[in-house]
N, C-alpha and C positions, 0 to 999 in steps of 0.2 A: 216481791210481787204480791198483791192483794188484790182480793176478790170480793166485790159488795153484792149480797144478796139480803134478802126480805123474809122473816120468819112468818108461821102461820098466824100472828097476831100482826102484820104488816108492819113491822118494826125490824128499821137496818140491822143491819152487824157486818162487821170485816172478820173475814176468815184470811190466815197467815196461809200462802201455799209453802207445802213443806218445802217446793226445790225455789232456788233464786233464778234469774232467769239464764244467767250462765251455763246453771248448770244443766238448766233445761237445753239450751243449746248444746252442751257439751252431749249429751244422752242422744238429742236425734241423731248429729252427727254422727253418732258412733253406731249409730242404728242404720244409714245409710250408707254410709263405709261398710258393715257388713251386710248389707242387701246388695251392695256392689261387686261385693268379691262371690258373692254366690252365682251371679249374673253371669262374671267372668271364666269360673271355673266353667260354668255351663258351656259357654262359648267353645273354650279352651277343649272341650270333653269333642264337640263336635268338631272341632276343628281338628282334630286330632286324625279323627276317618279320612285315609286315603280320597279320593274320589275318583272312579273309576267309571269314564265313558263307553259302553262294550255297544259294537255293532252284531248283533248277532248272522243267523242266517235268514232264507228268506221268509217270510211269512208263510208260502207254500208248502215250506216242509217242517208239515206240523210236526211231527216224531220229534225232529233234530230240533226243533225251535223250544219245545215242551223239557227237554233235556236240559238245553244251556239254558232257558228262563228259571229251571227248580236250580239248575247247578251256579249260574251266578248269584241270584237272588239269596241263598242259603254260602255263601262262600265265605261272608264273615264271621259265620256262628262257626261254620267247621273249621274253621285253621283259628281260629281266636283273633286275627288280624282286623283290624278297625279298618273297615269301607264304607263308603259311602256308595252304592251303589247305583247305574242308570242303566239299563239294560233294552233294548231294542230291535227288530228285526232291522238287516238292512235297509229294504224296502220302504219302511215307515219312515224312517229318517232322510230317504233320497239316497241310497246309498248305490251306485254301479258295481255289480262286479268288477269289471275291468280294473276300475281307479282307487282298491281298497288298499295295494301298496302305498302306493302315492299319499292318500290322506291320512293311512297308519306314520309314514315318516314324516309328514307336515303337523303331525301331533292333532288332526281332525278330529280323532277317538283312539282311548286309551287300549283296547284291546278290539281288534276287529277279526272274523269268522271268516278266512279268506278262501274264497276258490280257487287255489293255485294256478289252475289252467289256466284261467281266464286272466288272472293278472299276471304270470308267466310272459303277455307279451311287454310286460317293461322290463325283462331280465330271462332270457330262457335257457337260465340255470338250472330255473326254477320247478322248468316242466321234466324235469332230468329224473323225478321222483317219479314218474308215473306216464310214462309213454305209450302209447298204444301199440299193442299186442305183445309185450315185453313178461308181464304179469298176467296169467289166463285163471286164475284161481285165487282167492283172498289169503291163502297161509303164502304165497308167493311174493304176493304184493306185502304182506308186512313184512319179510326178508328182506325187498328192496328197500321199502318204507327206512327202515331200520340201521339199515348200510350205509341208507344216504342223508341221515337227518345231522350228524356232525358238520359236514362240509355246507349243507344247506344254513343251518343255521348262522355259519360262522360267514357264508354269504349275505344273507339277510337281514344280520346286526351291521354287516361293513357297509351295505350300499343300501338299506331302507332304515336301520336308526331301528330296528323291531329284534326282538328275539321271540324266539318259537316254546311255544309253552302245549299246543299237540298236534301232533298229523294223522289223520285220520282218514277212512275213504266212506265215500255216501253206500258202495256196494258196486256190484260188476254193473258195468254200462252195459244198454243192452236197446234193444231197436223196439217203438209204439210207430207204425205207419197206416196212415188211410191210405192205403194202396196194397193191391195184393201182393203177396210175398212168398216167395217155394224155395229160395237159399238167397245168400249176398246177391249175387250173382244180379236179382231183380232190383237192387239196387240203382243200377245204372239208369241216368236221366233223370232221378229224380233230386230233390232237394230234401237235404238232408239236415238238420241243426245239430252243426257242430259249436264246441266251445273250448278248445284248443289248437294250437297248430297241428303240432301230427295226429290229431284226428280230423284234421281236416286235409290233408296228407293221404291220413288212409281212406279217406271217402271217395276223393281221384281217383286213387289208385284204381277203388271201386266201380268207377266211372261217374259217381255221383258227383254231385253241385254240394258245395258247405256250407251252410248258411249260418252265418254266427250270429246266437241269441244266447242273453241272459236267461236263466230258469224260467222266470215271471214273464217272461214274452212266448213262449213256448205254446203254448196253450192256445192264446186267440192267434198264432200265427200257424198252427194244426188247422183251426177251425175256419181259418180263412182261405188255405191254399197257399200261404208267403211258404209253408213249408211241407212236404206229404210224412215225413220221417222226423221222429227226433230222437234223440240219444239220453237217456239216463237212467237211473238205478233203477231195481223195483219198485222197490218202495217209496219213491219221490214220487214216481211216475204214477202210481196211485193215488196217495194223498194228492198229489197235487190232480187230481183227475184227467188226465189223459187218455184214459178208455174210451172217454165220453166222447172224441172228436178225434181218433183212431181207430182199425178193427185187424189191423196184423200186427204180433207179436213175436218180434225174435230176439231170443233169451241169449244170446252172444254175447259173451262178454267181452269185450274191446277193452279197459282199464278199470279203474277204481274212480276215479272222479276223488283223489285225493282233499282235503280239507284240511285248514290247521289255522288253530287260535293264536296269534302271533300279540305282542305287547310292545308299544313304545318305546323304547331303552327308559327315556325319561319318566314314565312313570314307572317303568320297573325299579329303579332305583332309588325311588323316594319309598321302598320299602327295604327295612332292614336284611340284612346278609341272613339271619334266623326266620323272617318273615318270609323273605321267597324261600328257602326251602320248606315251609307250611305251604305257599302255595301250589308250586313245583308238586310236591305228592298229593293235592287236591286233583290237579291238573291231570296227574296221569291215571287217578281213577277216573276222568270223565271221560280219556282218551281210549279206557279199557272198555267204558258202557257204549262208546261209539262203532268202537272195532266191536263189540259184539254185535250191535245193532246191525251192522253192515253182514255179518257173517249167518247170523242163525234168522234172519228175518225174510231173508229175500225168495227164498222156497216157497213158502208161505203166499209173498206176495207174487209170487209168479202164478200162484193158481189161483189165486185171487183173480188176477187181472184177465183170467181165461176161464171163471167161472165153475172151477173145480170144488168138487164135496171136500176135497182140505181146505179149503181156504177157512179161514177164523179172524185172522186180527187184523182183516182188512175190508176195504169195500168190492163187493163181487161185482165184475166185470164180464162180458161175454165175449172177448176177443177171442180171435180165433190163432192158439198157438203154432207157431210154424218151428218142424224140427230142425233146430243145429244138426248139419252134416260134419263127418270127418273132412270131408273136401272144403267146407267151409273152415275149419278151423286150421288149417294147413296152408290156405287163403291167406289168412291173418297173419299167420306167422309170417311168409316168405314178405308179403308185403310190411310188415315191422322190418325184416334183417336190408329187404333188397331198398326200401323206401323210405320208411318212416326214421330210421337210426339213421341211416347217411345225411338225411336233410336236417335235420336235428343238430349235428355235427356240425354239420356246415354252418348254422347259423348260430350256434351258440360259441362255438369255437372263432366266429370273426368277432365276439364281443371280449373272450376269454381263451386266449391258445393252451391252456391247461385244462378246458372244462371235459372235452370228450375224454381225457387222459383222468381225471377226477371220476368222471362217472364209471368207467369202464374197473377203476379199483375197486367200486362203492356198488352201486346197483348196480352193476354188470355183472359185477362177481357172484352179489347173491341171487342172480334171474338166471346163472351160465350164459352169458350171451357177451360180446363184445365190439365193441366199434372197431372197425379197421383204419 
């Protein structure tokens, strides 16, 4: 190959290029052969990240939403496991309570935030964790928690394709009503949101009407009259502002409003035997910062919500707290032993003639209580 160029006196010359033109072809190609393989490894590096769909909880409950957004977001750096991660409130993505089994086993999203309660009615095995008035105290409730999470889990891989990675409670359920209130008792007549079966059981009982709402519907159905009462932790019921369109307060705890981050089988298993156990102990520090959060926070938010000089790490509310009696809370119990267990029983045992027999080994044993 030659090159004619013009010297500064404008006179030709041929300059010899030192490569032939072979071998010029031979050099790019070898220069794009390895611009390719760099390309690929790149690919290869990304492709390699897991990719994990996570429905979180609702947007309303900042605390918990604030929690799994640092703790999935930061999940691949802590375990060293390659993710790719997408993280979400329900809500944002159209998610129902109710239908979060369901979409978890149809593979809709790789790990979902499930309200046991609420999806309980496609299997109410599942509400067997956490029954109303079973548990009156949070060291109780993780006894049961605890009793019952082998049988449940090994439930929830056979019939929803999901295994349980934590169970958790939001805090003691407890009564926000625009309507006066002096014990249960004032209960009666009114409408009350509920968001499982034996809480809507023990409402009856109560004399009350159950109105079933998701969290996010709570609020404008306060503010509208669809309901005078709703049911949830303190500390939801703040964040999510419910003072605002209530003014009685009774701090009763009826359950825990149980929670637990459950995963696809299929995407569990596209991670190695060493990788879920990285995950696995990620998982049950976030299950410890939950169970704390449910346990040392709700104090707090109780005098929040009632406008008390304790209150600090919440928004101050001026509801007016109505005292829990021992006749209320005796209330609760008989109506658990005489109500809420037998119907339970009954319905869960015509899906499963071993479940009340299951429970009664499991959470029964650690609550002292039993099914007949």
């Amino acid at each position: 190959m030659s090159i004619r160029i013009r010297n500064s006196r404008g006179k030709q010359r041929t300059l010899k290029n030192e490569f032939k033109q072979g071998e010029i072809s031979m050099k790019l190609s070898h220069t794009l052969a390895a611009a390719g393989m760099v390309l690929l490894a790149g690919a290869t590096l990304a492709a390699s990240d897991t990719p994990l769909r996570v429905a979180g909880n609702f947007s309303q409950n900042i605390t918990q939403v604030e929690i799994e957004r640092t703790f999935f977001n930061g999940l691949s750096e802590a375990t060293g496991v390659g993710i790719s991660m997408n993280y979400n409130p329900m809500d944002v993505v159209g998610v129902k309570a109710p239908d979060a089994l369901r979409m978890l086993r149809g593979g809709s999203f790789d790990v979902m935030s499930v309200q046991i309660g609420m999806a309980s009615r496609d299997d109410p095995f599942f509400e067997g964790i956490d029954l109303i008035g079973v548990a009156p105290d949070m060291e109780t409730l993780r006894k049961v928690v605890d009793a019952y999470r082998e049988p449940f889990d090994q439930r929830l891989q056979e019939r929803f394709n999901a295994k349980v990675l934590t169970l958790w409670p939001f805090g003691p359920q407890v009564f926000y009503c625009n309507h006066p209130l002096e014990s249960v008792n004032d209960l009666r007549g009114l409408k009350v949101r509920s968001f499982t079966p034996s809480m809507s059981a023990m409402l009856e009982s109560f004399g009350a009407t159950p109105v079933t709402l998701q969290f996010s519907e709570v609020y404008p159905a306060l503010q509208r009259g669809v309901a005078s009462c709703g049911v949830t932790s303190p500390t939801s019921g703040n964040t999510g502002n419910w003072p605002e369109v209530t003014t009685h307060y009774l701090p009763m705890a009826v359950s825990g409003s149980v929670q637990g981050h459950f995963i696809n089988l299929a995407a569990w298993n596209r991670f190695s035997p060493e990788e879920q156990e990285k995950l696995l102990a990620e998982f049950a520090k976030l299950e410890d910062e939950m169970w704390d959060l449910a346990t040392n926070s709700s104090s707090n938010a109780d005098a929040c919500n009632t406008g008390q000089d304790e209150c600090t790490d919440y928004r101050k509310f001026t509801m007016q707290m109505v005292q829990v009696t021992d006749a209320d809370r005796e209330r609760l119990k008989k109506i658990a032993e005489s109500s809420v267990l037998p119907i339970w029983k009954q319905t869960c045992n015509a899906v499963d003639p071993q479940c009340s027999e299951i429970w009664n080994e499991t959470a029964g044993a650690a609550a002292g209580l039993r099914i007949d």
